[in-house]
N, C-alpha and C positions, 0 to 999 in steps of 0.2 A: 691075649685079652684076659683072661681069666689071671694071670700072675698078676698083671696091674688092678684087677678087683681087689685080687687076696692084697695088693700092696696098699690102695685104700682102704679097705676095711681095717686094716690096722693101723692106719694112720701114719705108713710110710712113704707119704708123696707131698712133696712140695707145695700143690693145688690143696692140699686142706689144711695148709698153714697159710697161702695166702685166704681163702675163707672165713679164715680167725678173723687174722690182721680186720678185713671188711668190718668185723661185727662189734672189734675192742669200746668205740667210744660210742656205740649208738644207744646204749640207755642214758648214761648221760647227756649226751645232746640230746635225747627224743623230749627230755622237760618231764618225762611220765614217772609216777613211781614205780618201780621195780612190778607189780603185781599187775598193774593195766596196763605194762611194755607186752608183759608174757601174751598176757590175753589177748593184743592187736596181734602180736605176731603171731597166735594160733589160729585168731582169724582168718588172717593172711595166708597164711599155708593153705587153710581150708577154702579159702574163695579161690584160690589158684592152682587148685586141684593137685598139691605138691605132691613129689613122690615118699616113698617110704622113709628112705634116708635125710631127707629135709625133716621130717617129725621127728626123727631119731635124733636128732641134735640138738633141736627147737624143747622138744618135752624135757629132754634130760634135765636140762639149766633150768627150765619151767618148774622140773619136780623138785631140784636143788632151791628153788628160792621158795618151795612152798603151796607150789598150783597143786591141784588134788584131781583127780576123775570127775568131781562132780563141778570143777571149775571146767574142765572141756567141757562136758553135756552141756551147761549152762553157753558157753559161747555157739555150741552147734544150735539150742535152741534160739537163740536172738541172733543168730544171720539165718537161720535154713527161710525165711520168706523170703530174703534178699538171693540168696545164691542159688536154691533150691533144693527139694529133698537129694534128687541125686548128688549132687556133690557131698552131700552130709553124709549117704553112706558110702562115697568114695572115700571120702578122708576118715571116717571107722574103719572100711578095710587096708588103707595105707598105715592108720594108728595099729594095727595088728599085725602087720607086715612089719614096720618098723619094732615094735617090741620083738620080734623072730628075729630080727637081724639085730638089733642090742644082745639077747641072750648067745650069740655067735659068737662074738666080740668080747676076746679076753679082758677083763679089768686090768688097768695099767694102774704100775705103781706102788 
């Protein structure tokens, strides 16, 4: 169990190349610009209580196209009446859990 972590975490397993595949065409098809994709889909993560490594992949491209820290707060504050506080500090402690497990993960390339 633990070799096939370390093989994930590095990005040695077939399952997170088809993951990609999943994700290639959905800003273009979504009709959204690039900056309110990111946002629904941080929403998203956060209404569905995702785990660490779902933010970990979700923020990276979020920070690559430009999202900032005060673009999450801003999405945590206009759902937390919909989802509610707990989930907002679940998805803080999964957004900190997830930067620990980015700082793990050697840079490729």
């Amino acid at each position: 169990m633990e070799q096939r972590l370390d093989a994930v975490a590095h990005g040695d397993m077939p399952m997170l190349e088809e993951l990609a595949q999943m994700h290639l065409d959905t800003l273009p098809n979504s009709g959204l610009d690039e900056r309110t994709y990111h946002l629904v889909r941080l929403a998203a993560l956060i209404a569905m209580d995702s785990a660490p490594a779902s933010y970990l992949a979700n923020l990276k491209v979020a920070r690559d196209a430009g999202l900032t820290a005060e673009d999450a707060q801003s999405v945590c504050v206009a759902i937390a009446p919909i989802v509610g506080s707990a989930r907002i500090v679940s998805a803080t402690g999964n957004v900190l859990r997830a930067l620990g497990l980015g700082e793990m993960i050697p840079e490729q390339g």
